[in-house]
N, CA, C and O of each residue as an XYZ file, in Angstrom:
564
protein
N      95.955    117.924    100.147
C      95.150    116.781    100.460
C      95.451    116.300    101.877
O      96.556    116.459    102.394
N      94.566    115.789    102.396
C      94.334    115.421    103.708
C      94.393    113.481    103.824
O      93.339    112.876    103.624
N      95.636    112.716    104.138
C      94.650    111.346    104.117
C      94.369    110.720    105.860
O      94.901    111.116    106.897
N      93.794    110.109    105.749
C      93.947    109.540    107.756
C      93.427    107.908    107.481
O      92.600    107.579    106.631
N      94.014    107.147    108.265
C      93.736    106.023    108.757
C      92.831    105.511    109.924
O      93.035    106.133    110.966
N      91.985    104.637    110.001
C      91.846    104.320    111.361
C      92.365    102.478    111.453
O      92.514    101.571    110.634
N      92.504    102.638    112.933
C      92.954    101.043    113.094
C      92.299    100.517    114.267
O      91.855    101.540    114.788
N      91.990     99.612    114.951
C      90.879     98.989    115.887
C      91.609     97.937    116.755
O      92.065     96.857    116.380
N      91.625     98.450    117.928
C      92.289     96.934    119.005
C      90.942     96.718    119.777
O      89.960     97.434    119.971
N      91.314     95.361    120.162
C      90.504     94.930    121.463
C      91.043     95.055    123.332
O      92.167     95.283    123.780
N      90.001     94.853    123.923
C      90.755     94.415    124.783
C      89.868     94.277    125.977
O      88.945     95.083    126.093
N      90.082     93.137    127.083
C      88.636     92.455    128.031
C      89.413     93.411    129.385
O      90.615     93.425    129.651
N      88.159     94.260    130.185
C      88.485     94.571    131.053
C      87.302     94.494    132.123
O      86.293     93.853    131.830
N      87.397     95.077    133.245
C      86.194     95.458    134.718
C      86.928     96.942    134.803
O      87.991     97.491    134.512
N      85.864     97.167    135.295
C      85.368     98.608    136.390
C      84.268     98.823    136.713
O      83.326     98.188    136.238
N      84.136     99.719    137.551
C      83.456    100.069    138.319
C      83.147    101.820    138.550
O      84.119    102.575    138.505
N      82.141    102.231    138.725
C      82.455    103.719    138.997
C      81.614    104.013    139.891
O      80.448    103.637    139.774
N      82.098    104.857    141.129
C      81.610    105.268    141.901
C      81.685    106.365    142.746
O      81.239    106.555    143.877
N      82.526    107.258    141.756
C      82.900    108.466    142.526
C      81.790    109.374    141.454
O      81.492    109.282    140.263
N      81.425    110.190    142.481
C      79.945    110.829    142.201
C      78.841    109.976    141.220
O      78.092    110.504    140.398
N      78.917    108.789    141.465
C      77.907    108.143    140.687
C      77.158    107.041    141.391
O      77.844    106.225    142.007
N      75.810    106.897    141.389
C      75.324    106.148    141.935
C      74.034    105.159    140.900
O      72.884    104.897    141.253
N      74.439    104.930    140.115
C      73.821    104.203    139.065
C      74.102    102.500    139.098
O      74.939    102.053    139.882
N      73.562    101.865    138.456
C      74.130    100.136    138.498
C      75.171     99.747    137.439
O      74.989     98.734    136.763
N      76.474    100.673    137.239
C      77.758    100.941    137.056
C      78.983    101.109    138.332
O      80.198    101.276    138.218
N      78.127    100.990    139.560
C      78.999    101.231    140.059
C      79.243     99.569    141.261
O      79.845     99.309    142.303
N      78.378     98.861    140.306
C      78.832     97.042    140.454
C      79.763     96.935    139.468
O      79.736     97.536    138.394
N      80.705     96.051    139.895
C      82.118     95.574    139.394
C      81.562     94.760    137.990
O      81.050     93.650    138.140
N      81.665     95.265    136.822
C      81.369     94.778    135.876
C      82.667     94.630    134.655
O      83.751     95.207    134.743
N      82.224     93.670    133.474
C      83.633     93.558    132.923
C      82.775     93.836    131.217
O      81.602     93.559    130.967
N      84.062     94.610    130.006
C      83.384     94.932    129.056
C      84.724     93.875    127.799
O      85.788     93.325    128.083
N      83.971     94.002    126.436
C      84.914     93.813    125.816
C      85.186     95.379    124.982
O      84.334     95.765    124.182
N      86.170     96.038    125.194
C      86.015     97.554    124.673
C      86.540     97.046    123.474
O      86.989     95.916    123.283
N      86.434     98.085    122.594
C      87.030     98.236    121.164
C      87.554     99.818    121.183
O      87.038    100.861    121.582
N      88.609     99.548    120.665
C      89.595    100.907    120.351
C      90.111    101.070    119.237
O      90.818    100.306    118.580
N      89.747    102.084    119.026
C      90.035    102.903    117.515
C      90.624    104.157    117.298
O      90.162    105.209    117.740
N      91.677    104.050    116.597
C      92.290    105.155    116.968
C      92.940    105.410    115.243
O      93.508    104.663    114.446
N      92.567    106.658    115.211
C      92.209    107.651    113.721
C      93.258    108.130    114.165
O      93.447    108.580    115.295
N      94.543    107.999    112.629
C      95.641    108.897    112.352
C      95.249    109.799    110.969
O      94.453    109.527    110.070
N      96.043    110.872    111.139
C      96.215    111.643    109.712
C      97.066    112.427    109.394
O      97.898    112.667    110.269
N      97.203    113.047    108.224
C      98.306    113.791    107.844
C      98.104    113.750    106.727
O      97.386    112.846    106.300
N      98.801    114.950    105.621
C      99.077    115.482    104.611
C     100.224    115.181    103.646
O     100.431    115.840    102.627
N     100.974    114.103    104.058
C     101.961    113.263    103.196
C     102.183    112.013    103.053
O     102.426    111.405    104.095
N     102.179    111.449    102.125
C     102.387    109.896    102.160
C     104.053    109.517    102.118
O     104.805    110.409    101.724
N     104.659    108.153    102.536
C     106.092    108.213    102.905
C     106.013    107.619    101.229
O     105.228    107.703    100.285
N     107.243    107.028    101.502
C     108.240    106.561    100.405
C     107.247    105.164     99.282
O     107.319    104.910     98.080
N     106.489    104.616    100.304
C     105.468    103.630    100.250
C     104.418    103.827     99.948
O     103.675    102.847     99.899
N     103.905    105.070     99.632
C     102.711    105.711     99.395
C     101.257    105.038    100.281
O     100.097    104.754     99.981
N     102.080    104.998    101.461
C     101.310    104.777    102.835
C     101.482    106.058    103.970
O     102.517    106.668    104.240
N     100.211    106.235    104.495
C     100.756    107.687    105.486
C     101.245    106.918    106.532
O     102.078    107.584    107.147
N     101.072    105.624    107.089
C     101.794    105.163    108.162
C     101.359    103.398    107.883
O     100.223    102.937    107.777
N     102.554    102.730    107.820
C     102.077    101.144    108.175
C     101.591    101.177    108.851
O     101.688    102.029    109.735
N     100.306     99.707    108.795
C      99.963     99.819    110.202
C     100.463     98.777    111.121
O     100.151     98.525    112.285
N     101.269     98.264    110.362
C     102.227     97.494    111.367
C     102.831     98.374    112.548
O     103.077     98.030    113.704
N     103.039     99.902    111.780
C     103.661    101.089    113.155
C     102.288    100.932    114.048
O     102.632    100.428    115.118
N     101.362    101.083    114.038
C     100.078    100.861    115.123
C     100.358     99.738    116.203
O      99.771     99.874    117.276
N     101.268     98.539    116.024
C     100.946     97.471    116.693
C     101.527     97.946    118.023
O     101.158     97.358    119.040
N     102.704     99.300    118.149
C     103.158     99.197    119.271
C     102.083     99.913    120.134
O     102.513     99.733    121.273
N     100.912    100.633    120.244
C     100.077    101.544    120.760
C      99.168     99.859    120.865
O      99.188     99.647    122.077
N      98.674     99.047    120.418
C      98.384     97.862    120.961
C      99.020     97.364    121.826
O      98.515     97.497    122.941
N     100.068     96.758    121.779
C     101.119     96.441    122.983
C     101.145     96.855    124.621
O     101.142     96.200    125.664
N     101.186     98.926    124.141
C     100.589     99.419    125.500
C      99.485     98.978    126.070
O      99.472     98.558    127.227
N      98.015     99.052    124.992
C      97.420     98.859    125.503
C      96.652     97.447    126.767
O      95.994     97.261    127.791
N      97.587     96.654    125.371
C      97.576     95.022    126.314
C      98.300     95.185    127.766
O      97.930     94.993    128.924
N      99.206     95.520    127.306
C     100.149     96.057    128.717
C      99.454     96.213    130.051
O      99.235     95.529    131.051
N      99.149     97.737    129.489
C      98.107     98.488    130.729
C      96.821     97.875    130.970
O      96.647     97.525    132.137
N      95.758     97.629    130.061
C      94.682     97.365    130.328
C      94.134     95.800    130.379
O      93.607     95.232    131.335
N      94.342     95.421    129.418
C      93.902     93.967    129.161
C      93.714     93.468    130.058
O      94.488     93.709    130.984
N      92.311     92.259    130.342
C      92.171     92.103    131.980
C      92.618     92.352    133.213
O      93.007     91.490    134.002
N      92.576     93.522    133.407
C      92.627     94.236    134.023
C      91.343     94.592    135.035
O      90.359     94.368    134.331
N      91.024     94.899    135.936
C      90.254     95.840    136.931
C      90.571     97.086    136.740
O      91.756     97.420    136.711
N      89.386     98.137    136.547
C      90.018     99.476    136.367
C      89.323    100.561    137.673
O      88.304    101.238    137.538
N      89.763    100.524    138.300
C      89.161    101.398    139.419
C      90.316    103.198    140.024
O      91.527    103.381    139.910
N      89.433    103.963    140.501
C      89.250    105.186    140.621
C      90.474    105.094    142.390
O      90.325    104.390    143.388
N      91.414    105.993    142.103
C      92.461    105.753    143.094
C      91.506    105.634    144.407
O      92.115    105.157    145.364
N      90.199    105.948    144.658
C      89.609    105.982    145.835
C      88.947    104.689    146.667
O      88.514    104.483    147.801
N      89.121    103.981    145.484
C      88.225    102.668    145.819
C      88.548    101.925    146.597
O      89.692    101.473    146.591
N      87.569    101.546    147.573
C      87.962    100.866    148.844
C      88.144     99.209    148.283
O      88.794     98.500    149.051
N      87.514     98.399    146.741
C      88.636     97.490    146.697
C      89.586     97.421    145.770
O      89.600     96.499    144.956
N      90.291     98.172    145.778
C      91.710     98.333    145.207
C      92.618     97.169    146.085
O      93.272     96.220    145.651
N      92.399     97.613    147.452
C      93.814     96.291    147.956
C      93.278     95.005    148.217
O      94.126     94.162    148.506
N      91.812     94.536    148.187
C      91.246     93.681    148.301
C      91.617     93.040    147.293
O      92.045     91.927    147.601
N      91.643     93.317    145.934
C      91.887     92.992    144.617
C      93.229     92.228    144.475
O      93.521     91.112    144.044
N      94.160     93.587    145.171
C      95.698     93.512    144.912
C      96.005     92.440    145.961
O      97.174     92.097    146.139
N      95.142     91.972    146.565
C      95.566     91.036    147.571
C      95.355     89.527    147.547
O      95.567     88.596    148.324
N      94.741     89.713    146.067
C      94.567     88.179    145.477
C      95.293     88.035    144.415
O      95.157     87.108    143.617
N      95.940     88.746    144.347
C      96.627     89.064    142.781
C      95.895     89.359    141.979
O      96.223     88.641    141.035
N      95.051     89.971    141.659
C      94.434     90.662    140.552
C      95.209     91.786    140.033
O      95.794     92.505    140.843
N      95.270     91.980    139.016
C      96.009     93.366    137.897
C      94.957     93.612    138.249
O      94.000     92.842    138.165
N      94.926     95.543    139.042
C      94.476     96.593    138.726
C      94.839     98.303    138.354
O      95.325     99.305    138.878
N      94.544     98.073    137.735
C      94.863     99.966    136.807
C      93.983    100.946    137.792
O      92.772    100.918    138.012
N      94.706    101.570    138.161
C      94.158    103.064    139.459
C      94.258    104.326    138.708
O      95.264    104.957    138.383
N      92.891    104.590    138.478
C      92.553    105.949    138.027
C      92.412    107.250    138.432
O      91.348    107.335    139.046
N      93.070    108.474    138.373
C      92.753    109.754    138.590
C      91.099    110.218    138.777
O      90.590    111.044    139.535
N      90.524    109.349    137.783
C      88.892    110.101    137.783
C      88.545    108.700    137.610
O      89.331    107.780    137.386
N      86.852    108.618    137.782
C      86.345    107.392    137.442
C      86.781    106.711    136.005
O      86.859    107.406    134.992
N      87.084    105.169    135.994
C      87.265    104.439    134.816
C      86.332    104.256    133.793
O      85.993    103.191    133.276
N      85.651    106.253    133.354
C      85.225    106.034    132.170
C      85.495    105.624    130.918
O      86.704    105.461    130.750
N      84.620    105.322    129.675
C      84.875    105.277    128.421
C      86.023    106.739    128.391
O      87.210    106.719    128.064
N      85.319    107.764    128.780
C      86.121    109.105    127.937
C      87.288    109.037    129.062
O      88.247    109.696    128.660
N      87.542    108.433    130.401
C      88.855    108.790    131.084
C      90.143    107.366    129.869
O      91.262    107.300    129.360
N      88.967    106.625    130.027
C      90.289    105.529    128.886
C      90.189    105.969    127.580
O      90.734    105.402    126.633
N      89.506    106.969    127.503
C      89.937    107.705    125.717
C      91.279    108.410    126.430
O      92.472    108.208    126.203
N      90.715    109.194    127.250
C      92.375    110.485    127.493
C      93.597    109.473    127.775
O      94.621    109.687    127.125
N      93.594    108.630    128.479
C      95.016    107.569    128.939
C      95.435    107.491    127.705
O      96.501    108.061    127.471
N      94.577    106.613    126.304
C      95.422    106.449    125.561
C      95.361    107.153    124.450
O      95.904    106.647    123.467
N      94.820    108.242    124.320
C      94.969    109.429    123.706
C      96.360    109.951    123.768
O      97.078    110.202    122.800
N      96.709    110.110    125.287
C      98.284    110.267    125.819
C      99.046    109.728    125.046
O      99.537    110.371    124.118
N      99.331    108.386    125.251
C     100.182    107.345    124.719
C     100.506    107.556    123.535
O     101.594    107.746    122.991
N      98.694    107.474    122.908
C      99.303    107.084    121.081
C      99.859    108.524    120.746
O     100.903    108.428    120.101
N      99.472    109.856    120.993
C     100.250    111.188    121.168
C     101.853    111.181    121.413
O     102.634    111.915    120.808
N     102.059    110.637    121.978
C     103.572    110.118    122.527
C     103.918    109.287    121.566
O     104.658    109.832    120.747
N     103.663    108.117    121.323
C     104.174    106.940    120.447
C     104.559    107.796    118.878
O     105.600    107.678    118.232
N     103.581    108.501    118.610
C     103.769    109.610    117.096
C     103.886    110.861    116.864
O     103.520    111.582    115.936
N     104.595    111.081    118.083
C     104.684    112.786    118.322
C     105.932    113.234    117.291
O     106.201    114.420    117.096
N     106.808    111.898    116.525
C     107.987    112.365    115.904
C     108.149    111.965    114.231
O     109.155    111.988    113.523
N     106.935    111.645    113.955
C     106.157    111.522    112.955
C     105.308    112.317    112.338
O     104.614    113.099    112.987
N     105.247    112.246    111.173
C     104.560    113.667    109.619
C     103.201    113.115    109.938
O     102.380    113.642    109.188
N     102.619    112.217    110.802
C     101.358    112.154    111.270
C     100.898    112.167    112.673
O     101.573    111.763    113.620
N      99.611    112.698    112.752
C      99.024    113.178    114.326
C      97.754    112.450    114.256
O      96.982    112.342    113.304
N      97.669    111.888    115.645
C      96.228    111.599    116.353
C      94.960    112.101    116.234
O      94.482    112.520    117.288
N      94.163    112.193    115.087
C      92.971    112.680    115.198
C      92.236    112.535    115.829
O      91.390    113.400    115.600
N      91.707    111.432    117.209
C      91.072    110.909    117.655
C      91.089    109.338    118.251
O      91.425    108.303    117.676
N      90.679    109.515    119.405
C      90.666    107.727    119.771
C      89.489    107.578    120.348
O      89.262    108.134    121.422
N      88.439    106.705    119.643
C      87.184    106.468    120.393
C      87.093    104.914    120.806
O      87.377    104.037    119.991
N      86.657    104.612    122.186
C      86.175    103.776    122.313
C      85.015    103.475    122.879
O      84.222    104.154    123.531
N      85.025    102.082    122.457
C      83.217    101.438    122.445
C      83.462    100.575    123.539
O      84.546    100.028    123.744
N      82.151    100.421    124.449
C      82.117     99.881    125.748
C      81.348     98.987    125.565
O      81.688     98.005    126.225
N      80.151     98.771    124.787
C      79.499     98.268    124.506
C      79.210     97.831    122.775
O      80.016     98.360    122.009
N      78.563     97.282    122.374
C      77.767     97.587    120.787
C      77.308     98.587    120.571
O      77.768     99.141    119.572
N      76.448     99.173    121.171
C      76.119    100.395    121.284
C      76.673    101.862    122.077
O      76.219    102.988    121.876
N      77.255    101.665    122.575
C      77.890    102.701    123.399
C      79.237    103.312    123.391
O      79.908    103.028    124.384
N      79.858    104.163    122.424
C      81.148    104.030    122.464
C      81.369    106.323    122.550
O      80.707    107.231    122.049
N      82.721    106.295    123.518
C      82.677    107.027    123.520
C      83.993    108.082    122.905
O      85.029    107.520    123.262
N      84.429    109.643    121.970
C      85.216    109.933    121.666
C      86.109    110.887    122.038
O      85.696    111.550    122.990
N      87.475    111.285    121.529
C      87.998    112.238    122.377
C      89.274    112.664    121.157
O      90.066    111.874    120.644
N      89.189    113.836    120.962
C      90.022    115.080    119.760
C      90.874    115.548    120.836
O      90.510    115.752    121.995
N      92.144    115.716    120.314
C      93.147    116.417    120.867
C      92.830    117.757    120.605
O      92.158    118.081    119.625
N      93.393    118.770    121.639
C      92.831    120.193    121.335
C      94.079    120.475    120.667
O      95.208    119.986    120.721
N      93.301    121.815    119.741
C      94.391    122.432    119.189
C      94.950    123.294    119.339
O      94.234    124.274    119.546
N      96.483    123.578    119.352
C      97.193    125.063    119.568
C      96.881    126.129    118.752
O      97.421    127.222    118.930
């Protein structure tokens, strides 16, 4: 038998994208995302739970950490120090601050946070919008 969980954070951010994109995304806009992130595995512990989800709160934590109002912009962006120069928190991205680049960031993380655990990351999707949310599967060996 197979069981999996999912669990759901929030969190208020901006970005912007503008590396190879020229759409009206690439005005400084702010979202409320939703994050969801699907565990699973094939054993239940002692509790006949595959994982509290009190263990989830620390992969929230990061995320407040890192993202939570936040500015999320693309290491290229010409206002990155404009930002940093008012004090604004901003998060500097490898690739544009898509939905699917903030699936892989914390795809990473929660991968890390349960890499020593009888359960694995099936997935972390997030929603940018009500309608718009995007997903991301760890590949397999």
């Amino acid at each position: 038998m197979k069981y999996a969980i999912t669990k759901e954070f929030t969190f208020e951010a901006a970005h912007r994208l503008i590396r190879n994109y020229s759409g009206k995304c690439s005005n400084n806009h702010g979202h409320s995302y939703r994050v969801k992130l699907f565990l699973e595995g094939e054993n239940l512990d002692e509790s006949d739970m595959l994982v509290d989800f009190n263990e989830t709160k620390k992969l929230k934590e990061w995320i407040d950490g890192n993202f939570d109002h936040v500015t999320m912009l693309w290491e290229e962006d010409p206002m990155i120090d404009s930002l940093k120069s008012f004090g604004n928190k901003v998060l500097v991205t490898k690739k544009n601050p898509t939905a699917e680049h903030i699936c892989e960031l914390i795809l990473a993380k929660a991968q890390e946070l349960f890499e020593n655990s009888n359960i694995k990351v099936q997935c972390i999707e997030i929603g940018e919008t009500c309608t718009s949310a995007a997903r991301i599967y760890p590949l397999k060996n």
